[in-house]
C-alpha positions as a printed Julia matrix, in Angstrom:
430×3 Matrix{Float64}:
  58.13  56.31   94.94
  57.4   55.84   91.26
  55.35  58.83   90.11
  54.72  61.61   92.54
  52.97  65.57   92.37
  55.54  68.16   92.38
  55.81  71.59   93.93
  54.61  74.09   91.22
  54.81  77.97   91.23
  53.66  80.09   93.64
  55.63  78.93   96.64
  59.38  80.6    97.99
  61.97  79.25   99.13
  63.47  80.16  102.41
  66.31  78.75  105.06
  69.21  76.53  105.44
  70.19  73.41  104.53
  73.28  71.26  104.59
  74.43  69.56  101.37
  74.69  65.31  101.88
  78.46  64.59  101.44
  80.02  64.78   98.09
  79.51  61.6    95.71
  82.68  62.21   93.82
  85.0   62.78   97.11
  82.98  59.8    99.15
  83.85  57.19   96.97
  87.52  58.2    96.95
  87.57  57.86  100.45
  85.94  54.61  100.92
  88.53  53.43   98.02
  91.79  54.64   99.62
  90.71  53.56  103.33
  90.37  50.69  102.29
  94.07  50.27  101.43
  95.79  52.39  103.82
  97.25  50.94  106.8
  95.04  51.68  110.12
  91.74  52.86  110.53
  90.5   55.56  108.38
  87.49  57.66  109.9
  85.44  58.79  106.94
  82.98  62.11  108.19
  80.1   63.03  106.39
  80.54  60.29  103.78
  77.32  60.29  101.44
  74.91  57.63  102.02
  73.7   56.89   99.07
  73.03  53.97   96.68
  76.15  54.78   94.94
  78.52  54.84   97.56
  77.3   51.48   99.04
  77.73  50.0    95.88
  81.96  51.33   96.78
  81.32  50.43  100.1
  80.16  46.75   99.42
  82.5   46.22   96.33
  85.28  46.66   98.96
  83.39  44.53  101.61
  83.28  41.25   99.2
  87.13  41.93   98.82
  88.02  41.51  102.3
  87.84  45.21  103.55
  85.68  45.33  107.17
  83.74  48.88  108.12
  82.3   50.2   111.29
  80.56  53.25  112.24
  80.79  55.62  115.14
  78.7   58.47  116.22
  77.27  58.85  112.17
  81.11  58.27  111.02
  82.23  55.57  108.82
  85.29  53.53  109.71
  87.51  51.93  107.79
  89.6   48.57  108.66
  92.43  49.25  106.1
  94.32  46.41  104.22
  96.9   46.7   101.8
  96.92  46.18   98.38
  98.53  43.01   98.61
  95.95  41.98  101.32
  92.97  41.83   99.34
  91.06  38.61   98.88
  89.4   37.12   95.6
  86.26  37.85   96.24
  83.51  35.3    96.0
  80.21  36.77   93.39
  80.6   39.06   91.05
  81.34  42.86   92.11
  78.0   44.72   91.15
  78.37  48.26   90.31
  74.78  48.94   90.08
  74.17  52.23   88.49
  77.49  53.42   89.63
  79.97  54.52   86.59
  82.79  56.02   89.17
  82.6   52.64   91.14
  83.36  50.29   88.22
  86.02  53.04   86.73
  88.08  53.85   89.47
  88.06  50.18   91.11
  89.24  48.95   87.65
  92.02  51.0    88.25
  92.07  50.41   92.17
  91.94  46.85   91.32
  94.1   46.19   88.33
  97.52  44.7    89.34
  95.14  41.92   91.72
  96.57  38.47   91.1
  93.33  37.38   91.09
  89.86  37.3    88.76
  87.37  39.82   89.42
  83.98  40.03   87.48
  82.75  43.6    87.3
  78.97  43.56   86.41
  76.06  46.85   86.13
  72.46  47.68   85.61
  71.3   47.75   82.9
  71.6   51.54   82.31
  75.64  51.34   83.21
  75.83  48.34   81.11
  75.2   50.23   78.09
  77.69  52.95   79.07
  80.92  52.87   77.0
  84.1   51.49   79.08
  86.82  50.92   76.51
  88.4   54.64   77.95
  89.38  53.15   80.8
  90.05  49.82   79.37
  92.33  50.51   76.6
  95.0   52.61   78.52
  95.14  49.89   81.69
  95.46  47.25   79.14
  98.68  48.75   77.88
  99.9   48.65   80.91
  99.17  44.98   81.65
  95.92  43.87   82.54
  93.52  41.55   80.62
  89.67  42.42   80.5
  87.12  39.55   78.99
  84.18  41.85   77.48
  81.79  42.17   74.66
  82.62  45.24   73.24
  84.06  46.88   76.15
  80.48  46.72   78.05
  79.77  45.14   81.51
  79.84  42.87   82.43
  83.52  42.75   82.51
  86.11  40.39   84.08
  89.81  41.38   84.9
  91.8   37.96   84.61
  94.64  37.93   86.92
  97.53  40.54   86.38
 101.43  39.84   86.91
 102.71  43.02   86.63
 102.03  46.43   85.7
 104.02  48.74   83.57
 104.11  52.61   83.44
 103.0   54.25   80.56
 102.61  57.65   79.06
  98.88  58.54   78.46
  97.38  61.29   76.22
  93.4   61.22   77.47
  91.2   61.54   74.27
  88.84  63.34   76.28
  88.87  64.73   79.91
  87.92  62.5    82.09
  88.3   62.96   85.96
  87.26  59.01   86.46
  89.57  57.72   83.13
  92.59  60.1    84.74
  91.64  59.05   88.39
  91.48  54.89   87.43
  95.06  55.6    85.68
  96.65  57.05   88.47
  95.16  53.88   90.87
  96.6   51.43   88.19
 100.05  53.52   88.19
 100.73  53.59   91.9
 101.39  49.89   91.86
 103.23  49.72   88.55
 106.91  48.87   87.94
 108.14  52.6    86.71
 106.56  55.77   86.33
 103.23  57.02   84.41
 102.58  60.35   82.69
  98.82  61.7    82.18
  98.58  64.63   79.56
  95.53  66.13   79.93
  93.78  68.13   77.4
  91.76  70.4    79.76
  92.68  69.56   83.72
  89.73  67.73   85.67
  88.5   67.57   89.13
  91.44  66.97   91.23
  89.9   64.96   94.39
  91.81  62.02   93.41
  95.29  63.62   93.46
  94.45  65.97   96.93
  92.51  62.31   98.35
  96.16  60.42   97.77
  98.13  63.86   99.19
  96.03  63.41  103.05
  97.02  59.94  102.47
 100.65  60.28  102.16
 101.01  59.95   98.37
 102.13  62.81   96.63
 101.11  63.06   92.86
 103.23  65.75   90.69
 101.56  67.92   88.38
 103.94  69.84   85.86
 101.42  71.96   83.14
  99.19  69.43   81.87
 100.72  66.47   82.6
 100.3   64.26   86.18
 103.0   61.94   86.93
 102.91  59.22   88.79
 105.35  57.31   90.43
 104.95  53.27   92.11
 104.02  53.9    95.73
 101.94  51.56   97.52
 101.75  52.58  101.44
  99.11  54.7   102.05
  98.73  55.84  105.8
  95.2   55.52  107.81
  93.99  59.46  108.09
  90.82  61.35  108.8
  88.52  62.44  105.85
  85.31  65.11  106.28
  83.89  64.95  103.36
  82.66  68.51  101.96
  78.66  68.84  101.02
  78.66  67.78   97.41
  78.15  71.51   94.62
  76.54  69.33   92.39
  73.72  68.46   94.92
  73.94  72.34   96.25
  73.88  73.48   92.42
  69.91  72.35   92.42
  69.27  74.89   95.48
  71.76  77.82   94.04
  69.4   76.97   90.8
  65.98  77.23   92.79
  67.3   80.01   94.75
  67.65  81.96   92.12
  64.61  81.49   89.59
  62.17  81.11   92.56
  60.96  84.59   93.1
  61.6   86.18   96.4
  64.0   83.16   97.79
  66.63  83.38  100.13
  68.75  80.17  100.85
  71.95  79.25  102.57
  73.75  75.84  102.06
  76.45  74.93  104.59
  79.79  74.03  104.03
  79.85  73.01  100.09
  82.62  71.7    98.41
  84.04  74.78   96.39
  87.1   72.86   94.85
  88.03  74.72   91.77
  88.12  71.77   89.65
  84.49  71.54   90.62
  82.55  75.43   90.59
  82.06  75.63   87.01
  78.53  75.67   87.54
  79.2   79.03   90.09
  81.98  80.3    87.42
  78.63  79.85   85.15
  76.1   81.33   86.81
  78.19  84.58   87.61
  78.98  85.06   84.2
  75.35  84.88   83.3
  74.64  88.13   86.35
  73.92  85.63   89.61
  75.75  87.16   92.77
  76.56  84.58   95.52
  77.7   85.65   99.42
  80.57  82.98  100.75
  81.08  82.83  104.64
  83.41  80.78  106.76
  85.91  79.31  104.34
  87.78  76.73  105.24
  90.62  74.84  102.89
  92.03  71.87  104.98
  92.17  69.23  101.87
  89.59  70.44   99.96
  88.29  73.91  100.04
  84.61  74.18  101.53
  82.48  77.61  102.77
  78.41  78.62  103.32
  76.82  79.76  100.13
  73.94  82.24  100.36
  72.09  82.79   97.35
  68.64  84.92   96.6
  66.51  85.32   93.55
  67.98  87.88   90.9
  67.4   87.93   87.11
  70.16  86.17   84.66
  70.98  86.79   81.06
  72.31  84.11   78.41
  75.73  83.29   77.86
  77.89  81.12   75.29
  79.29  77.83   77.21
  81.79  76.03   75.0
  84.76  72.88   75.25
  86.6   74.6    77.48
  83.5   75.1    80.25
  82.19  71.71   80.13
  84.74  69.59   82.05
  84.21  71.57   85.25
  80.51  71.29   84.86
  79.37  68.26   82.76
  76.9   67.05   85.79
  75.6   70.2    85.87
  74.88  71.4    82.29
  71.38  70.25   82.32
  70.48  72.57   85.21
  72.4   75.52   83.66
  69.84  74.92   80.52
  67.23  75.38   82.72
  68.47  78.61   83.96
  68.78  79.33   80.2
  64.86  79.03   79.4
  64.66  82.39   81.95
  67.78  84.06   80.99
  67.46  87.52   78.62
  68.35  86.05   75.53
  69.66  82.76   73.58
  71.88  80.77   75.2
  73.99  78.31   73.48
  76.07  75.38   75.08
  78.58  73.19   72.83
  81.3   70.65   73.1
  78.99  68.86   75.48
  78.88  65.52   73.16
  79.59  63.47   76.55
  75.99  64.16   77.69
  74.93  61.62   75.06
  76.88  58.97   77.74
  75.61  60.06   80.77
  72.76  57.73   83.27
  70.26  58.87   79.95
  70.97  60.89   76.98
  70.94  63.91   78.77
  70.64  66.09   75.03
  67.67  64.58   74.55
  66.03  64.06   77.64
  66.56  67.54   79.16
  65.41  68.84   75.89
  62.22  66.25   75.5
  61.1   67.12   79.35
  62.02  70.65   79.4
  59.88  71.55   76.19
  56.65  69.57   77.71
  57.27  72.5    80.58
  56.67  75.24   77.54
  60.75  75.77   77.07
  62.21  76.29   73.74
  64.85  74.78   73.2
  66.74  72.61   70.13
  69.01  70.37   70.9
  72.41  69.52   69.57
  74.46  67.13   68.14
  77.26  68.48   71.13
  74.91  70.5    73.07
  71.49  72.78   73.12
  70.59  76.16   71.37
  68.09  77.88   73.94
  65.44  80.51   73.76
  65.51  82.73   76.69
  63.18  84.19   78.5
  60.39  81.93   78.15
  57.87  80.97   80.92
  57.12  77.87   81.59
  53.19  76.52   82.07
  51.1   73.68   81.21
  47.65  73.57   79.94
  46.91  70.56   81.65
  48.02  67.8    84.01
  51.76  66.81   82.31
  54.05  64.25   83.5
  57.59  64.65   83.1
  60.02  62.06   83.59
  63.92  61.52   84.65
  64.07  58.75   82.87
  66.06  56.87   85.36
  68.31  59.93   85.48
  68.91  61.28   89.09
  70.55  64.72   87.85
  67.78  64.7    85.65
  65.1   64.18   88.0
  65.85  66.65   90.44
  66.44  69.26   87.63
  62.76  68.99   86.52
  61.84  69.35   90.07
  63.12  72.6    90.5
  61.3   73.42   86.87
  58.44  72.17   88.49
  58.76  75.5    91.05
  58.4   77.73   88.45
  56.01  76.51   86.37
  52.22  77.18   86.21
  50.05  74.49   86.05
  49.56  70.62   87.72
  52.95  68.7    87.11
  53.85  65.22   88.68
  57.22  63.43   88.05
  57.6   59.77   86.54
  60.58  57.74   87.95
  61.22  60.35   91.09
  63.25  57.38   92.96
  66.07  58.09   90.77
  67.0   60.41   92.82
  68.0   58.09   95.78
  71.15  57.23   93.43
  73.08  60.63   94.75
  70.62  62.49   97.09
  68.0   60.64   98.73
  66.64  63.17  101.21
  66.29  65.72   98.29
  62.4   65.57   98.7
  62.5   66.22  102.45
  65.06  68.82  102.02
  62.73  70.58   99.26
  59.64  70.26  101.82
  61.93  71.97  104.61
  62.45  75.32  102.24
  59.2   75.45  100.24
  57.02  78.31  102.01
């Protein structure tokens, strides 16, 4: 794909569309059908190359899949029936795969190699390293990078665990470690997280306790086969509640998204800063899901601080671009994990945005934007996601409402968590 011409203003949007499964929630589910007893069915998993990275990971460990009528089936072992597998496990670009399996995977008698790209071999990994290595397992690394080998664990013991930050994957690869320990673990959390591990474990039988802050977990290793329909991912719907409302005179509807309350920051958000949304046919079997309808309406700036980011870190850099047409100066803080993310996402939303005509500084933790600014270009401008999917498909829906030829360097980034995003956008552009 490479670099392509992008939709620029001038168009509406107008229809329906249904969000591709949820990344976050699909990988769970591959994970814990893998080691349930039985055959877990697996609906509306999201096809993506992040999820076959899960979905292969478990393959070279002795797990065998099937699919029926678009659903994904999955031949369960147990824990204990796992096999060394043969090559190293390749995460790709996949940060939840390689967290969560070190977790999945850490009381495995055996060796296991974990390996990345190159962009998730410069992300940090001694969060999840340090608190499974106090509870028994050895990791061979150079400087707690990828590629990084698990040596074969004895035992496991419980532990209690303060997190230094939130982290929904460092929480979720504790609680996958703690379920096959030899007493109980405690997670204090500083600000609660998305919850899909904890509700994935409940549909498989395993009931995790929360009391305040704290999670606590106690050995249980028999998780039953079940049926999983995955919800449409928010953070993919968050780029259409985005476009819906800065494109003038759009109307869209997105079917059956994932409103999980760990998870609608982004809505929480976007109300706050005047955006009016219309939910229809709810549903909360597992996790909560309904239809979002969404139409173009005018915003005004907020203040997002610490205590807003967890519940919508992935979706901070489209919430800056709603800022650069918000009334006013927005400023977002305590957002220092962005500097982490598939590319500095501080300084790339900020670089990209500004070629658009935005104003905005950016942070040490976060951005300081100018509101109410239109965005144009003098002349042809490439803008780039630097290998950044969320980032990519943010500048995309820039792209709508900006004057001016615009094309878009590195679009394939995208594939990583929504690969029919162009198609989609072709299907509502009018």
């Amino acid at each position: 794909m490479g670099k392509m011409k992008l939709q620029t203003a001038g168009k509406q949007l107008r229809g329906t569309l249904t969000m591709p499964g949820d990344k976050s929630i699909s990988h769970r589910a591959v994970m814990l059908g893998s080691i349930a007893s039985g055959d877990t069915r697996v609906q509306h998993l999201l096809d993506s190359e992040d999820v076959r990275r899960t979905v292969t990971a478990m393959s070279n460990l002795g797990v065998t899949f099937s699919t029926e009528n678009h659903d994904l089936i999955i031949h369960g072992k147990s824990l204990n029936e796992l096999v060394e597998p043969k090559q190293m496990l390749d995460m790709g670009n996949s940060g939840t795969t390689a967290r969560l399996l070190m977790g999945l995977l850490a009381n495995q008698p055996f060796t296991i190699t974990f390996r990345g790209d190159n962009s998730l071999s410069k992300r940090p990994f001694a969060r999840v390293i340090k608190p499974l290595r106090a509870m028994g397992v050895s990791y061979v690394s150079k400087n707690d990078h990828l590629p990084v080998t698990k040596l074969g664990t004895r035992y496991l013991e419980g532990l209690v665990y303060e997190l230094p930050v939130a982290s929904a994957q460092v929480k979720s690869a504790i609680i996958l470690a703690a379920l096959q320990a030899k007493s109980q673990t405690t997670i204090i959390e500083p600000i609660a997280t998305r919850d899909h591990t904890e509700r994935m474990l409940a549909a498989f039988g395993v009931m995790v306790k929360r009391e305040g802050n704290q999670i606590k977990i106690a050995p249980q290793t028999h998780l039953k086969a079940t049926t999983i329909r995955v919800p449409g991912d928010i953070s993919s719907a968050a780029f259409w509640l985005v476009a819906g409302l800065l494109v003038p005179n759009s109307q869209l509807t997105l079917k059956q998204v994932g409103i999980n309350p760990t998870r609608t920051g982004i809505l929480t958000i976007l109300q706050r800063m005047g955006a009016r949304f219309v939910y229809q046919n709810e549903s909360s079997d597992g996790e909560p899901m309904a239809d979002i309808q969404v139409h173009s309406q005018s915003l005004n700036s907020t203040i997002i601080t610490a205590t807003d980011v967890p519940a919508m870190i992935d979706e901070i850099p489209l919430i800056v671009l709603v800022a650069t047409q918000a009334q006013g100066d927005t400023i977002i803080s305590g957002a220092s994990e962005l500097h982490v993310k598939e590319s500095d996402r501080i300084a790339t939303v900020t670089t990209q945005l500004n070629k658009l005509g935005a104003n905005i500084e950016p942070r040490e933790d976060g951005f300081y934007i100018h509101g109410g600014t239109p965005l144009h270009v003098d002349q042809p401008t490439t803008i780039d996601s630097c290998g950044d999917h969320r980032v990519g498909m943010m500048l995309t829906i820039a792209a709508l409402i900006t004057t001016g030829e615009v094309s878009l360097a590195n679009a394939e980034a995208v594939n990583i968590s929504y690969p029919d995003f162009f198609r989609d956008l072709n299907e509502v552009v009018k």
